[in-house]
C-alpha positions as a Python dict, from the first residue, in 0.01 Angstrom:
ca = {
    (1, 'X'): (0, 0, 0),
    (2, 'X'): (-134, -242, -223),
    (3, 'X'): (-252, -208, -515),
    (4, 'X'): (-588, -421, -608),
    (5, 'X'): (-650, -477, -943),
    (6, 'X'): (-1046, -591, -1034),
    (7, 'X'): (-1141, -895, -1279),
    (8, 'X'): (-1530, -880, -1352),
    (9, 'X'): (-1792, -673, -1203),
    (10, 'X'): (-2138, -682, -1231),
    (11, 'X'): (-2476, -502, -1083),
    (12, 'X'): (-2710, -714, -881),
    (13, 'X'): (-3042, -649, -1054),
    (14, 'X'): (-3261, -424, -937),
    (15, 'X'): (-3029, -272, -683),
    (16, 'X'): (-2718, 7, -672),
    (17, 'X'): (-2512, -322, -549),
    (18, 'X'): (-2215, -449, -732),
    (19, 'X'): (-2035, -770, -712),
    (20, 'X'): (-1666, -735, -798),
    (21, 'X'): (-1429, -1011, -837),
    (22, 'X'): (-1053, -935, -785),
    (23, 'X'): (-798, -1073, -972),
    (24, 'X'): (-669, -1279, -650),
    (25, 'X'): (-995, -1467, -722),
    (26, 'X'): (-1157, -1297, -432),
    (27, 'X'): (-1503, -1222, -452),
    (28, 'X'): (-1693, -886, -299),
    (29, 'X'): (-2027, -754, -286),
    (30, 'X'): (-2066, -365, -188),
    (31, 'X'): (-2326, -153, -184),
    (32, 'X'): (-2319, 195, -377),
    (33, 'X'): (-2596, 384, -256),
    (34, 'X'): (-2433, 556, 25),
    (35, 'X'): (-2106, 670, -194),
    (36, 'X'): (-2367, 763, -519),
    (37, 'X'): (-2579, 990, -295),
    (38, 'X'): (-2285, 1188, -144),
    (39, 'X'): (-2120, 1204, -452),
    (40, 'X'): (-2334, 1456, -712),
    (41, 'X'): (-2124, 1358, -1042),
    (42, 'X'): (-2262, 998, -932),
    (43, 'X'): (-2588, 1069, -865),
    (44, 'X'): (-2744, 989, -1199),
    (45, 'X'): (-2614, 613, -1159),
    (46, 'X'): (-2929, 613, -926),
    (47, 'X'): (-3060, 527, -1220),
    (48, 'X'): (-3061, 108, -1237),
    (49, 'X'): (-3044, 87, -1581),
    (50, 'X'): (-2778, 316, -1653),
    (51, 'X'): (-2593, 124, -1279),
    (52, 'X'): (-2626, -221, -1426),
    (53, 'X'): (-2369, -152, -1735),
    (54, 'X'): (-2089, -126, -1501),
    (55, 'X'): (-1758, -249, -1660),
    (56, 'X'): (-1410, -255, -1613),
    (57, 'X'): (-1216, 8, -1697),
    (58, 'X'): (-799, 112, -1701),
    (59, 'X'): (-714, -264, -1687),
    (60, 'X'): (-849, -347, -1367),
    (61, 'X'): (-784, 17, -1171),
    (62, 'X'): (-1132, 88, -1168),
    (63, 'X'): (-1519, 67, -1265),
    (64, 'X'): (-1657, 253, -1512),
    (65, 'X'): (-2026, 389, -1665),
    (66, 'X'): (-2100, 537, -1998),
    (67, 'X'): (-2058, 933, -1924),
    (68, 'X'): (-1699, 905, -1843),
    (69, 'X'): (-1810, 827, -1481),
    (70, 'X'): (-1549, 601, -1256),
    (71, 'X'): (-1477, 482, -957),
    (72, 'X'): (-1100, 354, -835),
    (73, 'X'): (-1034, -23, -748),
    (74, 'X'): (-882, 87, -428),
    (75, 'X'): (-1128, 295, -325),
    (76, 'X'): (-1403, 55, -387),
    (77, 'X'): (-1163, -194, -190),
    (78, 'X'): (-1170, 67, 96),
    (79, 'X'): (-1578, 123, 20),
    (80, 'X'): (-1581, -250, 81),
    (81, 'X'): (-1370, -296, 380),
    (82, 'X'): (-1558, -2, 559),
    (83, 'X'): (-1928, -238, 496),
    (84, 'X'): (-1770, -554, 615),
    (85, 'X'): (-1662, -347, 915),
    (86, 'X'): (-2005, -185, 978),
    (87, 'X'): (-2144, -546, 931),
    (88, 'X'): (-1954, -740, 1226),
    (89, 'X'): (-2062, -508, 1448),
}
């Protein structure tokens, strides 16, 4: 299995969406509102303001939020994969 490794992220504004950018130079956008309302130690990061300062954390194995809160590059890979699956139909 591979192991991705992320380079930036960012929040869109506004919205529980991130856009991450791999270090393969491959760029992502995924939406976390269906993985913040099943999860409950997420569920605060409904909060936009407290979602938009999103950084990376553990040198690129993962996202990260003040409150110790994060969320694993490869699952966030998988998060991603799953939407662009959804999206083609």
């Amino acid at each position: 299995m591979q192991a991705y490794r992320i380079g930036s992220v960012h929040a869109i504004s506004g919205t529980l969406t991130l856009v991450v950018k791999w270090r393969d130079g491959v760029e992502d956008v995924v939406d976390m509102m269906p993985v913040i309302q099943r999860s409950a130690p997420l569920r605060h990061l409904e909060n936009h303001d407290l979602f938009s300062e999103v950084e990376v954390i553990d040198w690129g194995c993962a996202v990260g939020w003040r409150g110790d809160l994060g969320y694993g590059a490869d699952t966030l890979h998988e998060q991603i994969r799953q939407q662009n699956m959804k999206a083609a139909g």
